[in-house]
NUKOLTI-636918 format. One record per residue (C-alpha): residue number from 1; residue in three letters; chain; x, y, z. Coordinates in Angstrom, 1 decimal, always signed. Example, Ala and Ser with C-alpha at 12.3 -4.5 7.8 and 13.67 -1.06 7.14 Angstrom:
2
{site 1 'ala' 'A' {+12.3 -4.5 +7.8}}
{site 2 'ser' 'A' {+13.7 -1.1 +7.1}}
END
This chain:
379
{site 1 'unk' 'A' {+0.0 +0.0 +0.0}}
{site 2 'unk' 'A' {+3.0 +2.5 +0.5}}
{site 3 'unk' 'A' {+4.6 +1.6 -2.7}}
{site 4 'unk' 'A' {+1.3 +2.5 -4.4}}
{site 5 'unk' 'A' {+1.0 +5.9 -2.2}}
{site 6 'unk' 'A' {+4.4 +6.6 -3.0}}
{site 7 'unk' 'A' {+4.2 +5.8 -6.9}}
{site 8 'unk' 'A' {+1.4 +7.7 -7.1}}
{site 9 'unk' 'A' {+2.4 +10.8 -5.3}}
{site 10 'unk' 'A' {+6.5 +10.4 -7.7}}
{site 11 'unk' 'A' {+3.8 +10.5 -10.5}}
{site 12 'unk' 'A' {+1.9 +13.6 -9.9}}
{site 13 'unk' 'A' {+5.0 +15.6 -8.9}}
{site 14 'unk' 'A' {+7.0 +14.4 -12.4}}
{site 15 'unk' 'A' {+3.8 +15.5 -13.9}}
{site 16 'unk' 'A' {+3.7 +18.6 -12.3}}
{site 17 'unk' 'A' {+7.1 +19.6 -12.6}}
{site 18 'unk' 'A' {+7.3 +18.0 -16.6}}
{site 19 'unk' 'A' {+4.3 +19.5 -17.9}}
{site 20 'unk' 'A' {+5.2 +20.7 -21.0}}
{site 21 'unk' 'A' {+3.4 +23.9 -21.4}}
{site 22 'unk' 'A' {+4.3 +25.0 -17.4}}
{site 23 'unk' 'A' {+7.0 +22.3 -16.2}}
{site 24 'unk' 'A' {+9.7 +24.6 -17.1}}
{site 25 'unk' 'A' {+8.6 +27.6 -15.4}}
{site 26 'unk' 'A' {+7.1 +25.7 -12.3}}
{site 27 'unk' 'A' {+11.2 +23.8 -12.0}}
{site 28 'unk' 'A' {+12.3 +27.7 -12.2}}
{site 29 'unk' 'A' {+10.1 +29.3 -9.7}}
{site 30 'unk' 'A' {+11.4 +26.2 -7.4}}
{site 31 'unk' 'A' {+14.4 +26.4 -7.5}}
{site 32 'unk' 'A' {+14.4 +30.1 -7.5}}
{site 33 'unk' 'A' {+12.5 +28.9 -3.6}}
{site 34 'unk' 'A' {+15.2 +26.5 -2.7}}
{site 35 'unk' 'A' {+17.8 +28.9 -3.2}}
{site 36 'unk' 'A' {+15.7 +31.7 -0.8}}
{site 37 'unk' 'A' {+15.4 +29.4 +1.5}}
{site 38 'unk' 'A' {+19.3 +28.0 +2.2}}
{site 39 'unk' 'A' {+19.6 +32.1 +2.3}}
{site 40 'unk' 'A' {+17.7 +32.9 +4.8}}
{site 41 'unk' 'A' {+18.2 +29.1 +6.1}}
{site 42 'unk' 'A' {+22.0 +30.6 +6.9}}
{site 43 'unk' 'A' {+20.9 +33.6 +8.2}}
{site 44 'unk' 'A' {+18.7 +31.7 +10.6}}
{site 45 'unk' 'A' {+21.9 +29.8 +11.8}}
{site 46 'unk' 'A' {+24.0 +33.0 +12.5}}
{site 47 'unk' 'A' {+21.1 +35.0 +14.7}}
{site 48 'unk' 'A' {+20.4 +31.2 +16.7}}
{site 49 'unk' 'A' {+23.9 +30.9 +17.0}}
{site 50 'unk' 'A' {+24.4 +34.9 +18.0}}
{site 51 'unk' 'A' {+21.3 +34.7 +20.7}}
{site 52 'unk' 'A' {+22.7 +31.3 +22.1}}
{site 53 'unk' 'A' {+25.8 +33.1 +23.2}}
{site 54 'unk' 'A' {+24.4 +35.8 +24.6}}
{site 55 'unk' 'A' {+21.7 +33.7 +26.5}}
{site 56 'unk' 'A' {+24.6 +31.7 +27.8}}
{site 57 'unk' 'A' {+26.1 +34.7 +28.8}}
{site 58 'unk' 'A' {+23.1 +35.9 +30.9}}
{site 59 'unk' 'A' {+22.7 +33.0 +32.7}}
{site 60 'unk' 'A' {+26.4 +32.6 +33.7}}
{site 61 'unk' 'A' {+26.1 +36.5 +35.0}}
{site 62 'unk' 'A' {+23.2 +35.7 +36.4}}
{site 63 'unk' 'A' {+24.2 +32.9 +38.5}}
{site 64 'unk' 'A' {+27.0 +34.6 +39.3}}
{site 65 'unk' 'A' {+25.2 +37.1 +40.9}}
{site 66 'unk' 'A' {+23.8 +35.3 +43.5}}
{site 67 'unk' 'A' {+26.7 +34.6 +44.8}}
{site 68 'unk' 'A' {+28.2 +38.3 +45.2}}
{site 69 'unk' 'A' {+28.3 +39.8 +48.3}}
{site 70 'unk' 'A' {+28.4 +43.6 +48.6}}
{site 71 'unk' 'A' {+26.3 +47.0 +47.6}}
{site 72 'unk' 'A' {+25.1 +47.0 +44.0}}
{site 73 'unk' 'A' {+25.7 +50.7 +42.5}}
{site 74 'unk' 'A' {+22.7 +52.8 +42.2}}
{site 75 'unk' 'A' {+22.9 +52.8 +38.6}}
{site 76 'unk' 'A' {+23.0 +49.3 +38.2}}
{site 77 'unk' 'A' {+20.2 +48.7 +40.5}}
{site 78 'unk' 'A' {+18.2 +51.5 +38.6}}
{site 79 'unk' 'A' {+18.8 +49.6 +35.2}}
{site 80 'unk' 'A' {+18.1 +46.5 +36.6}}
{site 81 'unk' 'A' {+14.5 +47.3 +37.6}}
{site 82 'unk' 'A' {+14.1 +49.4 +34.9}}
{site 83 'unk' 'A' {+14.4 +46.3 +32.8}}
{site 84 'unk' 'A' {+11.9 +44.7 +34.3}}
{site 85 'unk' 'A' {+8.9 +47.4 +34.4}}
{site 86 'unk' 'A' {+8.1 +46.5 +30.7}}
{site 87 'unk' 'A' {+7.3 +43.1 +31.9}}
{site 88 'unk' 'A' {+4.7 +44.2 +34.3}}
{site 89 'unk' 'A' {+3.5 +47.5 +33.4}}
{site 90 'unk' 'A' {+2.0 +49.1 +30.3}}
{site 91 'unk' 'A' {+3.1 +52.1 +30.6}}
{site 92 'unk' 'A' {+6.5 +52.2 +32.1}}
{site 93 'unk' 'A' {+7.6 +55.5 +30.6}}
{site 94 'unk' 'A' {+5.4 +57.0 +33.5}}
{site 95 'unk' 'A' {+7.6 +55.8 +36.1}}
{site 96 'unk' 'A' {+10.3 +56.8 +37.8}}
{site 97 'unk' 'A' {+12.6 +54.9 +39.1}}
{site 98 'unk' 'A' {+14.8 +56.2 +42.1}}
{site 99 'unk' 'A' {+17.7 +54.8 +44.0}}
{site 100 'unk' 'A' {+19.3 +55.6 +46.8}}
{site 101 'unk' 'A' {+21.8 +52.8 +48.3}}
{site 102 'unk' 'A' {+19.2 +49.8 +47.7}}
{site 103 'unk' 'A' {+16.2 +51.6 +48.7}}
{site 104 'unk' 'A' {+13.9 +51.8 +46.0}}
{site 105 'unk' 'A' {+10.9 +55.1 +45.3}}
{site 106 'unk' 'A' {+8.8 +54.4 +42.7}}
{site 107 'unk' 'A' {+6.5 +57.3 +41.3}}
{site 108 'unk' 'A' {+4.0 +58.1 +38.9}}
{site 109 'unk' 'A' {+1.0 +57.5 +37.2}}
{site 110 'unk' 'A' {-0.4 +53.6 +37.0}}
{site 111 'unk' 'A' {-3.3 +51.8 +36.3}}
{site 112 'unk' 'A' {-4.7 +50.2 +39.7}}
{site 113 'unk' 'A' {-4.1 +46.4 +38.7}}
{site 114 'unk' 'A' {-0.7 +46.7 +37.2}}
{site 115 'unk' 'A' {+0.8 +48.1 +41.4}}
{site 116 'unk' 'A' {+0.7 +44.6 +42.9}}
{site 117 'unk' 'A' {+2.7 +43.0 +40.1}}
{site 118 'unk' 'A' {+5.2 +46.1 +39.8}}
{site 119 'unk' 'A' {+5.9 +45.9 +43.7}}
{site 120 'unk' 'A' {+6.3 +42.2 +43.8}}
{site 121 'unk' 'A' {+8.4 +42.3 +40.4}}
{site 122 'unk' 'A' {+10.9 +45.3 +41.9}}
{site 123 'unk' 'A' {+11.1 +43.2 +45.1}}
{site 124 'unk' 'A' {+12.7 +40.6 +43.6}}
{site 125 'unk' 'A' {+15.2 +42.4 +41.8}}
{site 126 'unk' 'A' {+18.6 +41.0 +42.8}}
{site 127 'unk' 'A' {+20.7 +44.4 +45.5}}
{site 128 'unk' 'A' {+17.1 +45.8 +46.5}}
{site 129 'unk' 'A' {+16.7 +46.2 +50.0}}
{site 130 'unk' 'A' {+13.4 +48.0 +50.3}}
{site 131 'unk' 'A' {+10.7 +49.4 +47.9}}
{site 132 'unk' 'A' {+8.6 +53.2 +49.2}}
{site 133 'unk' 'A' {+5.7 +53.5 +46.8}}
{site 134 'unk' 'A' {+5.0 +56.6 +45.9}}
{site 135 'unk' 'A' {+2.4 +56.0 +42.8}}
{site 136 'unk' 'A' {-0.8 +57.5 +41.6}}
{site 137 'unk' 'A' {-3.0 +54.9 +41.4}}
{site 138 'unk' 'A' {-5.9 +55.7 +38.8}}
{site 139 'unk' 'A' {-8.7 +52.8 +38.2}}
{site 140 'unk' 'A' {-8.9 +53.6 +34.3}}
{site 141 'unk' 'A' {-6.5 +55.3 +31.9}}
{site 142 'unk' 'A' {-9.3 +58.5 +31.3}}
{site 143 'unk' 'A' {-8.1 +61.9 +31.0}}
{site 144 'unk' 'A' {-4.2 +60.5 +32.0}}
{site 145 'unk' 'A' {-2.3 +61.8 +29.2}}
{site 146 'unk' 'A' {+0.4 +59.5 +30.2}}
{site 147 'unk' 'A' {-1.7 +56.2 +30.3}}
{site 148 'unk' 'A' {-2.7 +56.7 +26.8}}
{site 149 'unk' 'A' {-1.9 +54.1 +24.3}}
{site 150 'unk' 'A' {+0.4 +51.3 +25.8}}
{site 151 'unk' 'A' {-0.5 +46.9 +25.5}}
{site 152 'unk' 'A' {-1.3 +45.2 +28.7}}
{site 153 'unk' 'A' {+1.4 +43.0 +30.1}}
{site 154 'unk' 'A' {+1.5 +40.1 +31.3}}
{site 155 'unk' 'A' {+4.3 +39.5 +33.1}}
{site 156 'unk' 'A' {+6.8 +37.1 +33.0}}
{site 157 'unk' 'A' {+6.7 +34.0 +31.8}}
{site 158 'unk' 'A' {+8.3 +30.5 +31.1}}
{site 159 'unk' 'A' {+9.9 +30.9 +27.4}}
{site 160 'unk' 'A' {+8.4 +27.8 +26.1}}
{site 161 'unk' 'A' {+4.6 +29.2 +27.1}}
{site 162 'unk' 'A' {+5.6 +32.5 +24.9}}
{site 163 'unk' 'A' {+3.8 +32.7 +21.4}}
{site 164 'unk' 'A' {+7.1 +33.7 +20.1}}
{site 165 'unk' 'A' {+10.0 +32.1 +21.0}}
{site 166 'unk' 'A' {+13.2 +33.1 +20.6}}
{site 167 'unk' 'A' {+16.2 +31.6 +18.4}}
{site 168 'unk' 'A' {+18.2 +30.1 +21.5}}
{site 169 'unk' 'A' {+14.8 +28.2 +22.8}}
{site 170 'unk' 'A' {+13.4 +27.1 +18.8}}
{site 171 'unk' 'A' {+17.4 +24.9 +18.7}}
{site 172 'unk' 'A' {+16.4 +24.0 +22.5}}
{site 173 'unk' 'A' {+13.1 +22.4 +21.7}}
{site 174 'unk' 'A' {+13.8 +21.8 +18.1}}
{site 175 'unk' 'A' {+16.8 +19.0 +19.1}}
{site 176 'unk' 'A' {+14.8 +17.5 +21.9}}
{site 177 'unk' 'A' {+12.4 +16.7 +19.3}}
{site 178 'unk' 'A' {+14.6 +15.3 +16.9}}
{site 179 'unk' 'A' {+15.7 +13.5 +20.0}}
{site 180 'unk' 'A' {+12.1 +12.0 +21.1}}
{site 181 'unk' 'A' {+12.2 +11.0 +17.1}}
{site 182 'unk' 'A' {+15.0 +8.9 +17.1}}
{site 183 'unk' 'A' {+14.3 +7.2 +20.5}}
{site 184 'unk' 'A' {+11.1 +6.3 +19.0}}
{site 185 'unk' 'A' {+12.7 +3.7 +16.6}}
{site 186 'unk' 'A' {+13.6 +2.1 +19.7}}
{site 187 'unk' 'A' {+10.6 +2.0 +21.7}}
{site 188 'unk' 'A' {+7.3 -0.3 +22.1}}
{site 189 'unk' 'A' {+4.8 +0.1 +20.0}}
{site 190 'unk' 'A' {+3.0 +2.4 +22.3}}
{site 191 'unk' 'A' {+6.0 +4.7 +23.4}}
{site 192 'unk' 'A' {+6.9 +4.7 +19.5}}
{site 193 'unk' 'A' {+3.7 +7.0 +18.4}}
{site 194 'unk' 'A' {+3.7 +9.2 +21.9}}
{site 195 'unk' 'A' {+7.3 +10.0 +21.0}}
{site 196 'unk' 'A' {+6.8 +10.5 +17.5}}
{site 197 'unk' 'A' {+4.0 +12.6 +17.8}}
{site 198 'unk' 'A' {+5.2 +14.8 +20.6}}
{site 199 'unk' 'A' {+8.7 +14.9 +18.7}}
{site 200 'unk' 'A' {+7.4 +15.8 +15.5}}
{site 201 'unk' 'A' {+5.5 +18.7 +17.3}}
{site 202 'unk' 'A' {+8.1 +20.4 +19.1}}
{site 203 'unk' 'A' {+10.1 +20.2 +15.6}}
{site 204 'unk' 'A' {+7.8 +21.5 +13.6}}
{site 205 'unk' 'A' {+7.1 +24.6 +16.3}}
{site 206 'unk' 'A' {+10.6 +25.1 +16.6}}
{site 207 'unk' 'A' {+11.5 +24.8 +12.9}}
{site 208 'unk' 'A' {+8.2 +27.2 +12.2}}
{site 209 'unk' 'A' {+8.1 +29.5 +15.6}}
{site 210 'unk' 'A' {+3.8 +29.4 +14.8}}
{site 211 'unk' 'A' {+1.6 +27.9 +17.2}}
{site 212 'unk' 'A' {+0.3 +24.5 +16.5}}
{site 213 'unk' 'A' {-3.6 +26.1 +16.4}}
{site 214 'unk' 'A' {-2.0 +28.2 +13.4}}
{site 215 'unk' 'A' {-0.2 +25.3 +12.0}}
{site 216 'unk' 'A' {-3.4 +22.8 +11.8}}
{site 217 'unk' 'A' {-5.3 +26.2 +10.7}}
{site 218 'unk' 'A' {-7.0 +26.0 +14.0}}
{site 219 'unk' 'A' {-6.4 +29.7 +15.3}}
{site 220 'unk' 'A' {-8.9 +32.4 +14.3}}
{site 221 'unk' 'A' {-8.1 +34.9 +11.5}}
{site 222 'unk' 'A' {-6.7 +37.7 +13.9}}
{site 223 'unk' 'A' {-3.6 +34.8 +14.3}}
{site 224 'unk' 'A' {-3.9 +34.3 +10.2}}
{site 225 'unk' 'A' {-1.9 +35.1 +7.4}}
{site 226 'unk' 'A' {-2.1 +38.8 +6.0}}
{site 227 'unk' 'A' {-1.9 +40.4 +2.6}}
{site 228 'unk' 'A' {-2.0 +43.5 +1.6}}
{site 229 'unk' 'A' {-1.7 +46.0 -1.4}}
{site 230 'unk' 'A' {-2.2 +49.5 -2.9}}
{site 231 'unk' 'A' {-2.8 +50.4 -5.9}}
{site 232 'unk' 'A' {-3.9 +53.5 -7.9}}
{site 233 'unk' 'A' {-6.9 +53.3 -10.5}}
{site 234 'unk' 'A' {-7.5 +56.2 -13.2}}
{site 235 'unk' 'A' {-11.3 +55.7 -12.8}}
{site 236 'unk' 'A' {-13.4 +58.0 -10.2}}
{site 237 'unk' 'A' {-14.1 +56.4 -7.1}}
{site 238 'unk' 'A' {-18.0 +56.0 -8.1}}
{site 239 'unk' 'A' {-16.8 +53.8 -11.2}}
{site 240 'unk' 'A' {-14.7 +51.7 -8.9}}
{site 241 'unk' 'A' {-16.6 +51.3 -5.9}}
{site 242 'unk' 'A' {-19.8 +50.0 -8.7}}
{site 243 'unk' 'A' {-16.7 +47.7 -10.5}}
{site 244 'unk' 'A' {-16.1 +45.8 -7.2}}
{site 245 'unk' 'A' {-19.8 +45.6 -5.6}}
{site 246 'unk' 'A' {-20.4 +43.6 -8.9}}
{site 247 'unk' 'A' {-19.2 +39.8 -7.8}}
{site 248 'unk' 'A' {-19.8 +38.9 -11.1}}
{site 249 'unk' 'A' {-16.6 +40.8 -12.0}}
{site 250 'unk' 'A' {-14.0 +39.1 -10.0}}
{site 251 'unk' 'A' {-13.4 +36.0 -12.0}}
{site 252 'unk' 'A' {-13.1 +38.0 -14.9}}
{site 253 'unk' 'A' {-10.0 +39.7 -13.3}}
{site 254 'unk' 'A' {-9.0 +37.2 -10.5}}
{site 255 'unk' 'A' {-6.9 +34.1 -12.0}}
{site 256 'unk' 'A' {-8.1 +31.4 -9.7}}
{site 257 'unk' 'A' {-11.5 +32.7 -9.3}}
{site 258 'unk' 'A' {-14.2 +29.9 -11.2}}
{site 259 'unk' 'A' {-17.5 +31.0 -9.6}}
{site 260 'unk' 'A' {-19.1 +33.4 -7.5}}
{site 261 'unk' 'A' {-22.5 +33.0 -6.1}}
{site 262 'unk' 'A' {-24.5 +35.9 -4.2}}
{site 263 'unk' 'A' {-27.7 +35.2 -2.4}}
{site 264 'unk' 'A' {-28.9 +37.6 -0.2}}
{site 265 'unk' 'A' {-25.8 +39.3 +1.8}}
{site 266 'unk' 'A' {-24.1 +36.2 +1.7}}
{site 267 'unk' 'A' {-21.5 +34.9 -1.5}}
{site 268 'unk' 'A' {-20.5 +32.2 -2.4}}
{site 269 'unk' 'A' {-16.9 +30.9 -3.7}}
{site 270 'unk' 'A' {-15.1 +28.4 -6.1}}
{site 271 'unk' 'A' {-11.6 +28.9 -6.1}}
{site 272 'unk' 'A' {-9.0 +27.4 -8.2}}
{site 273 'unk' 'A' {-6.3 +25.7 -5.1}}
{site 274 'unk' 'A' {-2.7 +24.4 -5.3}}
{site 275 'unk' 'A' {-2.7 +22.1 -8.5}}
{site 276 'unk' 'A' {-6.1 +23.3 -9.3}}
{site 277 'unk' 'A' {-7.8 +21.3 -6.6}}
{site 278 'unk' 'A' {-11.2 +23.8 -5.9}}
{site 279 'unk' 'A' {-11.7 +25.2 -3.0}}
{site 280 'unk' 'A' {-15.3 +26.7 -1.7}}
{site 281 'unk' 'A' {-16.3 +28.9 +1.3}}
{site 282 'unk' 'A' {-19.3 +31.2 +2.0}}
{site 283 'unk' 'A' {-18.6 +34.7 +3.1}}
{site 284 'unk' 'A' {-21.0 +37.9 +4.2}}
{site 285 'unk' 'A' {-20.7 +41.5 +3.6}}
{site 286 'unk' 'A' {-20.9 +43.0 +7.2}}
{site 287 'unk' 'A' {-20.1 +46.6 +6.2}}
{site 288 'unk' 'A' {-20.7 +48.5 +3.6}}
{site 289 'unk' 'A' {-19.7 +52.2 +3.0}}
{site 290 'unk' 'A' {-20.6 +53.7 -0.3}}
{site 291 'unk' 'A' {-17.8 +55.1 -2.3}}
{site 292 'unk' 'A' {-15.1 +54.4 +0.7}}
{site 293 'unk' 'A' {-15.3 +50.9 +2.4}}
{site 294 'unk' 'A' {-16.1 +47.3 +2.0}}
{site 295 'unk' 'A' {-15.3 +44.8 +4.9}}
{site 296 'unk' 'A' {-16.4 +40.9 +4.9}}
{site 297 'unk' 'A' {-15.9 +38.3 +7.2}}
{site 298 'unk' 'A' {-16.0 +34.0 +5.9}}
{site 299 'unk' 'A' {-18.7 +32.6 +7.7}}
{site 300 'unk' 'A' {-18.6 +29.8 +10.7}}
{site 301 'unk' 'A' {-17.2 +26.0 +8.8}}
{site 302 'unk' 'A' {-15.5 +27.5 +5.6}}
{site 303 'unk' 'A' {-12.9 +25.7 +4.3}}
{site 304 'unk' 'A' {-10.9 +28.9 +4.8}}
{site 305 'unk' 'A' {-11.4 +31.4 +7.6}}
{site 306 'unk' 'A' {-10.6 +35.0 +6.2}}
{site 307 'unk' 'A' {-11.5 +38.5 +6.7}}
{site 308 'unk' 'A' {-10.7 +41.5 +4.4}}
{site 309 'unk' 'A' {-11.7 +45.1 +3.7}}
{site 310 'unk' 'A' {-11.4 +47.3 +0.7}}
{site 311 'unk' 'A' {-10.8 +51.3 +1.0}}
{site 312 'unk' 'A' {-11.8 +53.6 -1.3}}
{site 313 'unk' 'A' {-10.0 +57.1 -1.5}}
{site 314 'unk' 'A' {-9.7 +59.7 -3.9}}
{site 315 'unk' 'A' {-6.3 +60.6 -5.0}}
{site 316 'unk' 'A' {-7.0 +64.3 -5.9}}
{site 317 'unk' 'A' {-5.9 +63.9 -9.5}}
{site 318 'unk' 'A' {-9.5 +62.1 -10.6}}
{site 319 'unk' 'A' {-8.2 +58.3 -9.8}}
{site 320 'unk' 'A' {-8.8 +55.8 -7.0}}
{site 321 'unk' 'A' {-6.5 +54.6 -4.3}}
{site 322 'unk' 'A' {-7.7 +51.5 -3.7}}
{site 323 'unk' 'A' {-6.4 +49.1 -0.9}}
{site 324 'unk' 'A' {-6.9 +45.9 -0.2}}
{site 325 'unk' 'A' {-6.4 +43.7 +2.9}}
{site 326 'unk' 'A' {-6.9 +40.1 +3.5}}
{site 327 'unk' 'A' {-6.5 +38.1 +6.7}}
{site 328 'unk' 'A' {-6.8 +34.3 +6.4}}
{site 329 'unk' 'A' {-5.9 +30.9 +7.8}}
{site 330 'unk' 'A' {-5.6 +28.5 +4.8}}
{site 331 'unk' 'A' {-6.7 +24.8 +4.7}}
{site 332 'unk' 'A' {-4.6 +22.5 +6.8}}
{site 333 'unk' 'A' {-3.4 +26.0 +8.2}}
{site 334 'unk' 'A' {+0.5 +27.1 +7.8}}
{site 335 'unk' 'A' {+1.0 +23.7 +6.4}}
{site 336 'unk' 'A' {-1.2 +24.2 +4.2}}
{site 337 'unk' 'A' {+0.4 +27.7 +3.2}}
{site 338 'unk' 'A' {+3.6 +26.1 +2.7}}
{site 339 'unk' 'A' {+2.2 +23.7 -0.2}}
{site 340 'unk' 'A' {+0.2 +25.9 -1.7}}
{site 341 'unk' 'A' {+3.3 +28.3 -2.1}}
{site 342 'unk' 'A' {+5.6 +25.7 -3.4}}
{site 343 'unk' 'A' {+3.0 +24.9 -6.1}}
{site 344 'unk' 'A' {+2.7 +28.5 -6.9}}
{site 345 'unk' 'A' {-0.4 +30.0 -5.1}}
{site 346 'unk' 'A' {+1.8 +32.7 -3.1}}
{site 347 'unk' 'A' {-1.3 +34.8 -2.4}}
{site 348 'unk' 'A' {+1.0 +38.0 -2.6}}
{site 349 'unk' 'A' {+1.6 +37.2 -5.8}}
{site 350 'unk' 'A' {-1.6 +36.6 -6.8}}
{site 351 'unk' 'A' {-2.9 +39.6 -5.3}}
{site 352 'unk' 'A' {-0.5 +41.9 -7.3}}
{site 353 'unk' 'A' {-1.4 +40.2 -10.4}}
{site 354 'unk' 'A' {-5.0 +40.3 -9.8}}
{site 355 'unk' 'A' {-5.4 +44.2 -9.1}}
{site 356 'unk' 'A' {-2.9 +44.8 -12.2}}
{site 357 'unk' 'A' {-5.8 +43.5 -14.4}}
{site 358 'unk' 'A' {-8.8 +44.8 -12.5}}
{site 359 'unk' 'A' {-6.5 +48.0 -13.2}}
{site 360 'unk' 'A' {-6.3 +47.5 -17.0}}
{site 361 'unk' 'A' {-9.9 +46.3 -17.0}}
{site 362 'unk' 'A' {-11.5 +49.4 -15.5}}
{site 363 'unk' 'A' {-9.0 +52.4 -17.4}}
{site 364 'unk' 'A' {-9.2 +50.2 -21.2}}
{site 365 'unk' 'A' {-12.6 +48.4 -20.9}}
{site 366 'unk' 'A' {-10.7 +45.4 -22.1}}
{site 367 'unk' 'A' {-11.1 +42.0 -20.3}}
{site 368 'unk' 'A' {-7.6 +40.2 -19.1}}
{site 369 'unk' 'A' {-7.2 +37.0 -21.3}}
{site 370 'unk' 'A' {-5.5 +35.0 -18.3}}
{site 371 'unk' 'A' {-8.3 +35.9 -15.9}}
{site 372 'unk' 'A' {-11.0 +32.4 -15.2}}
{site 373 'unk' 'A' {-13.7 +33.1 -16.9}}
{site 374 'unk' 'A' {-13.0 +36.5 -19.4}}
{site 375 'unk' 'A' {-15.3 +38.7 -20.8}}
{site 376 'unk' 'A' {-17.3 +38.2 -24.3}}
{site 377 'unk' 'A' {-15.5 +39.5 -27.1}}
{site 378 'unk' 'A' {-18.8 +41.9 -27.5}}
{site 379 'unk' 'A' {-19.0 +42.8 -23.9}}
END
């Protein structure tokens, strides 16, 4: 049964890749991909290799540390907990720090939830002796000029629970899964697939620094993939706007675009996938702006979860400045990105390409000949 899966998967990729009309540009545009990534592949290995060292060298200076004896200078001790407001508070411009042989005044403006994790965080600083807190404690971030703005924090936290992890901790967790791998091939039959499993997941995180939600295109579209593009039309906005609230138009300007069905506010999609395979989702209009905005959102169990908006704007000269953004979490999720880009569908790409003929469609009246489905020769 695997030599017939793996004869039959051999035979579609020398049929992709020999196709004699495409093959040649399709063995281009990959190797043109394998080349990008050994590039950045090397890149990759000198920042990992740069952060290791310098980890390394924290955590020697830090265990040094607690084993020095002595007054720590009041401009170390200042740095050292300014280095750790950002990890606590969200607006740690507003305090100030002052020092004065290991006693500690803090003052300032702060949001009433963020004191108890500041005091506690100062506390533990490594040459602090006492803490005086001198803050102004407000309950909301109204009518403080210096609260404005700023991300909630929360704190520190165990590298591995981050959702971004850095260089030093992706070779950490990257080797002890290539470890659990090869230990599984000498394990039980039920260790074999825990290990394998687990392994291959704490590779693939480490090799991808994405979540695994994002990776089995699980996470929701704020976590997804984002395009966007610009692009100037010599059409008034009016023209335009009426151009792209007609669904009927976009397969006659977007390449992979088959069919598009609207009933109601809702649409419906056939889109051409990697290696052609169709792919269908259902999406709504939920705001609509006339001559200025359109913003839709997939609806709940599409095959892919996106949302985008399109903005209309004059450009002063009689044109349109149109911009487009799309956020979406493909099928099978960043996996499923990665295929789809090595057989072509790079939905930058496409995008660019798209708008370029919607362009020349509006300003010459002309349909694309590469679009799906092109005009009639008397339309």
């Amino acid at each position: 049964m695997n030599r017939i899966f793996l004869g039959g998967a051999l035979g579609a990729l020398a049929m992709y890749f020999l196709d004699p009309h495409q093959g040649r540009r399709r063995r281009a545009r990959t190797r043109d991909k394998m080349v990008h990534a050994g590039k950045k592949l090397n890149e990759a290995g000198k920042v990992t290799a740069r952060d290791t060292a310098h980890r390394a060298y924290g955590v020697w200076a830090s265990t040094r540390k607690l084993f020095e004896r002595g007054d720590v200078p009041d401009d170390v001790l200042a740095g050292r907990v300014r280095a750790e407001l950002g990890r606590v508070v969200s607006h740690s411009h507003a305090i100030e720090v002052t020092v004065d042989r290991g006693h500690i005044t803090l003052a300032g403006p702060i949001l009433a939830e963020e004191v108890r994790p500041l005091l506690r965080c100062v506390r533990r600083v490594p040459g602090v002796r006492a803490v005086s807190d001198r803050l102004t404690v407000y309950e909301d971030a109204a009518h403080v000029s210096a609260l404005q703005g700023g991300e909630p924090r929360a704190g520190s936290r165990f590298e591995l629970f981050q959702e971004n992890w850095s260089p030093a901790a992706r070779l950490f967790a990257g080797s002890v899964g290539a470890g659990l791998i090869a230990a599984s091939f000498r394990a039980r039959a039920g260790a074999c697939a825990l290990l394998r499993v687990t392994g291959g997941a704490l590779l693939t995180r480490a090799a991808t620094n994405t979540s695994l939600a994002a990776l089995l295109g699980l996470a929701d579209t704020s976590r997804g993939i984002v395009v966007q593009k610009t692009i100037h039309v010599d059409a008034p906005v009016e023209e335009v706007f009426v151009f792209w609230t007609d669904y009927q138009n976009f397969p006659r300007f977007m390449h992979n675009v088959r069919e598009v069905h609207v009933r109601d506010d809702v649409s419906h999609w056939v889109v051409a996938g990697p290696a052609g395979v169709p792919v269908q989702w259902n999406a709504r209009l939920v705001e609509i702006s006339p001559n200025s905005l359109l913003r839709w959102r997939s609806i709940f169990g599409s095959a892919v979860k996106h949302e985008g908006c399109v903005r209309f704007e004059p450009d002063g000269a009689g044109g349109t400045r149109l911009t487009v953004r799309l956020r979406y979490v493909p099928p099978g999720g960043a996996f499923g990105h990665a295929v789809a880009t090595i057989f072509g569908a790079d939905p930058k790409s496409e995008m660019d390409a798209d708008l370029l003929r919607m362009k020349s469609m509006i300003e010459t009246g002309r349909a694309p000949h590469d679009a799906a489905r092109p005009l009639p020769r008397e339309s």
